[in-house]
C-alpha positions in Angstrom: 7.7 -9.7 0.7 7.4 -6.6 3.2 6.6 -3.3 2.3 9.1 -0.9 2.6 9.3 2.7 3.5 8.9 3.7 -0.6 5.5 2.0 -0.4 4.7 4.1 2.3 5.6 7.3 0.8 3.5 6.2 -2.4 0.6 5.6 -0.3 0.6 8.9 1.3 1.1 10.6 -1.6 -1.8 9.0 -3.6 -4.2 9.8 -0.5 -2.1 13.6 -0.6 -3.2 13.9 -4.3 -6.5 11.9 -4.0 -7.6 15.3 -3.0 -10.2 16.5 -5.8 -11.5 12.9 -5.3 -11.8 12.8 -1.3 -13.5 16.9 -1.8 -16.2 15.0 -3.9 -16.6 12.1 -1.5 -16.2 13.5 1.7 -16.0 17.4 1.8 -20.1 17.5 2.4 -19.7 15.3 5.2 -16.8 17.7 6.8 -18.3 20.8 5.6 -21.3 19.5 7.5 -19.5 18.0 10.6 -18.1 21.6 11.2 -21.4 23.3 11.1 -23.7 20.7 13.3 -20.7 20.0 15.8 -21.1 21.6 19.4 -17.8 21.5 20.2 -14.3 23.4 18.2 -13.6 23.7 14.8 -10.2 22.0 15.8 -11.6 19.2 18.2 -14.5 18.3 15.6 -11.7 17.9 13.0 -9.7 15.7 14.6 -12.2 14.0 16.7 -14.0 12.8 13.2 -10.9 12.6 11.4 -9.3 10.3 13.9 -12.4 8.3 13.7 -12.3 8.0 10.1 -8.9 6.6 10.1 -8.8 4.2 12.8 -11.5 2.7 10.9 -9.5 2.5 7.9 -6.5 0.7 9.8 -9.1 -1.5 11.5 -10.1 -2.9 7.9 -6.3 -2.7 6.9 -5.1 -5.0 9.3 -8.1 -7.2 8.5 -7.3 -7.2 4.7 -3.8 -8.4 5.5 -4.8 -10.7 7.8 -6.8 -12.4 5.0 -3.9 -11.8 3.0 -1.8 -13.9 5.3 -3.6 -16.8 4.8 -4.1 -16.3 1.1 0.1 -16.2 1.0 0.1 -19.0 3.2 -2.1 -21.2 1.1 -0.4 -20.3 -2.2 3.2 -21.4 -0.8 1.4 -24.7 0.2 0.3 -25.2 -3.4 3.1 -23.4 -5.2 1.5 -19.9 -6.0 3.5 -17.9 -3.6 2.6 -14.4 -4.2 -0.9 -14.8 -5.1 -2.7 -12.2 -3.0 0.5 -9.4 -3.9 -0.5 -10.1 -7.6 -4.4 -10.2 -7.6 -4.1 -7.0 -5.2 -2.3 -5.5 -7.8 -5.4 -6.7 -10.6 -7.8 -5.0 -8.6 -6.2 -1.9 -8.4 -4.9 -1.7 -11.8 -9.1 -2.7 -12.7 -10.2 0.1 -10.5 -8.2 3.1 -11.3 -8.4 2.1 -15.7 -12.5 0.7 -15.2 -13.7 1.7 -11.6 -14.4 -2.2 -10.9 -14.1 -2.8 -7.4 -15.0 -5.6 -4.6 -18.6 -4.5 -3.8 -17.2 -4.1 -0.3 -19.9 -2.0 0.1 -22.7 -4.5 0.3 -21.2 -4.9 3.7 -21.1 -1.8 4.9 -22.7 -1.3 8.6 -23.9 2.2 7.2 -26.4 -0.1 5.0 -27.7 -0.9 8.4 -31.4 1.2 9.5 -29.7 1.3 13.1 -26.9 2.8 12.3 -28.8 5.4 10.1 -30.6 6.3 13.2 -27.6 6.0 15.6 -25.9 8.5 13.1 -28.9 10.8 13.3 -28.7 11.2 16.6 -24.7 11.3 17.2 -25.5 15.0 15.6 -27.4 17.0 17.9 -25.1 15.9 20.8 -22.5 17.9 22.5 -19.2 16.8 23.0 -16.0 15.4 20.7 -17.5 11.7 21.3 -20.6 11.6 18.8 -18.1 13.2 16.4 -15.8 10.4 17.0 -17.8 7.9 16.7 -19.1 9.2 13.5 -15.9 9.2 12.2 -15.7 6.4 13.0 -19.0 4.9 11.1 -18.6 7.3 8.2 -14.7 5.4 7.8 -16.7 2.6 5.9 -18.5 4.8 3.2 -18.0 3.5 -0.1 -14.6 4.6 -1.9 -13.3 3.3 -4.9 -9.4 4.7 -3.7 -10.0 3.7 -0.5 -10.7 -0.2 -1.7 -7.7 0.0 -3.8 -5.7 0.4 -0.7 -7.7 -2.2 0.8 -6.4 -4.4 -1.6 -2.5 -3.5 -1.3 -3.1 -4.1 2.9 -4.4 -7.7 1.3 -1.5 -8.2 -0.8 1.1 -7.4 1.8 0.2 -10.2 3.7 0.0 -9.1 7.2 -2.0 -8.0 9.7 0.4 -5.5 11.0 1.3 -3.8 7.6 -2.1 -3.7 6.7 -2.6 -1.1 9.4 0.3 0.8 8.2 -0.9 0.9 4.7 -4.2 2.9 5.4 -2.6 4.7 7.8 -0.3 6.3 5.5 -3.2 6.6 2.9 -5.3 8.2 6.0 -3.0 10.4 7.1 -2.3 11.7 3.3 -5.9 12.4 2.9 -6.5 14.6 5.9 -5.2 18.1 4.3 -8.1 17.8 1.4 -10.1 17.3 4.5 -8.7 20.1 6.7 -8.6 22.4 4.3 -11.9 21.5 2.5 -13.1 24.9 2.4 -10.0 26.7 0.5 -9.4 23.8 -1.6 -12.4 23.4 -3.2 -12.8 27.3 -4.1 -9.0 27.5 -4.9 -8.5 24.7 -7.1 -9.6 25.2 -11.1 -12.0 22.5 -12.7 -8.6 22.0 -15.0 -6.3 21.8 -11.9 -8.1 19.3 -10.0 -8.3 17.3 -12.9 -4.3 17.3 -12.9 -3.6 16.6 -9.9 -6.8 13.4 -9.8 -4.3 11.9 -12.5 -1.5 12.2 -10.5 -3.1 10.6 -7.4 -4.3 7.9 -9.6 -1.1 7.5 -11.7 0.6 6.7 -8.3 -2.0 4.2 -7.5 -0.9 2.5 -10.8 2.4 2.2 -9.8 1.3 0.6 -6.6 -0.7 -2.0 -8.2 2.4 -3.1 -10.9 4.7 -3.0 -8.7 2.4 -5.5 -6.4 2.1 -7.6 -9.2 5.6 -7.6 -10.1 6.4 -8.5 -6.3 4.3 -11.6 -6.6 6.0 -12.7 -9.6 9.1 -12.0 -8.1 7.8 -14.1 -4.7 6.9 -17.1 -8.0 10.2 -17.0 -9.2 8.7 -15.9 -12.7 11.0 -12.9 -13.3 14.0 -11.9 -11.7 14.3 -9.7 -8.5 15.9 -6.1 -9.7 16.0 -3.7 -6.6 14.5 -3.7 -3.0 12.7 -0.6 -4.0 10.9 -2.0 -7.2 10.5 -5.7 -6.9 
């Protein structure tokens, strides 16, 4: 079942509200970026931000690949819908227990030469090294970010895999522009609000995931384009 624009919107606005979360994950790594950088304050923002989420679609549209062939197996053996409902498992299991794929294990940054290569990208000139590190720094660890991961799974495609962390991306990037004001702006207590937010949407991503599949099953009846 394809995701629709209201999926879209619900990405963006867990990545938009995700923003106390991406401040703690990635706001040293901007803060830093803009300091070390020999180049603009507006080109190293969206030379590493670009970066960052080109990476993200890259591993979308390689979740949903895999995704396609999980679908594609479960119609052969009569669990259609598999991938939409076990996406929805792991998100539901990451925003109520922080379990996750250990994705990380994978990561190139676990690499010594990339280490290095990263060492180096920062005392060169130039939007490029910035780039690229965007690029490299796209696959550090996030517990939101792999909940997203699983949703490009679930859809089932390739296509709409990039789509989905490209609206997630794309919501994340005012924490990121604005890194400076937001963390001295927001309150302890007001970050804390709008965390639950972010993460209340991503619970509503993963039921109505696993309400799709059971949908795709035949298990419960379809109700509206918009839910399930």
């Amino acid at each position: 079942m394809s995701s629709g624009l209201q999926d879209y919107g619900l990405i963006f606005l867990t990545g938009l509200l995700g923003a106390p979360h991406c401040i703690g994950m990635c706001g040293g790594i901007m803060s830093a970026m803009t300091f070390q950088s020999k180049t603009s304050l507006a080109q190293t923002i969206l030379a590493y931000n670009l970066g960052r989420i080109l990476t993200y679609m890259s591993v979308g549209a390689f979740m949903g690949f895999i995704g396609s062939f999980v679908n594609a197996a479960g119609t052969i053996v009569g669990l259609q819908g598999i991938a939409n409902i076990l996406g929805g498992l792991f998100i539901i299991l990451w925003i109520g227990k922080k379990v996750a794929l250990p994705l990380d294990k994978w990561s190139p940054l676990k690499l010594p030469a990339i280490q290095q290569l990263l060492e180096k990208l920062k005392s060169r000139p130039g939007t490029a090294p910035v780039f690229i590190s965007g690029l490299l720094l796209g696959f550090l660890p996030c517990g939101l970010t792999y909940t997203m991961h699983m949703k490009a799974a679930a859809s089932g495609s390739a296509l709409q895999g990039v789509f989905t962390l490209l609206a997630f991306g794309v919501g994340t990037l005012p924490a990121l522009i604005f890194i400076g004001i937001c963390s001295f702006v927001l309150s302890k207590a007001l970050r804390s609000r709008v965390m639950l937010i972010g993460n209340t949407l991503a619970l509503v991503i993963g039921v109505i995931s696993i309400m799709r599949g059971m949908v795709i099953n035949g298990w419960i009846p379809h109700i509206n384009p918009w839910l399930w």
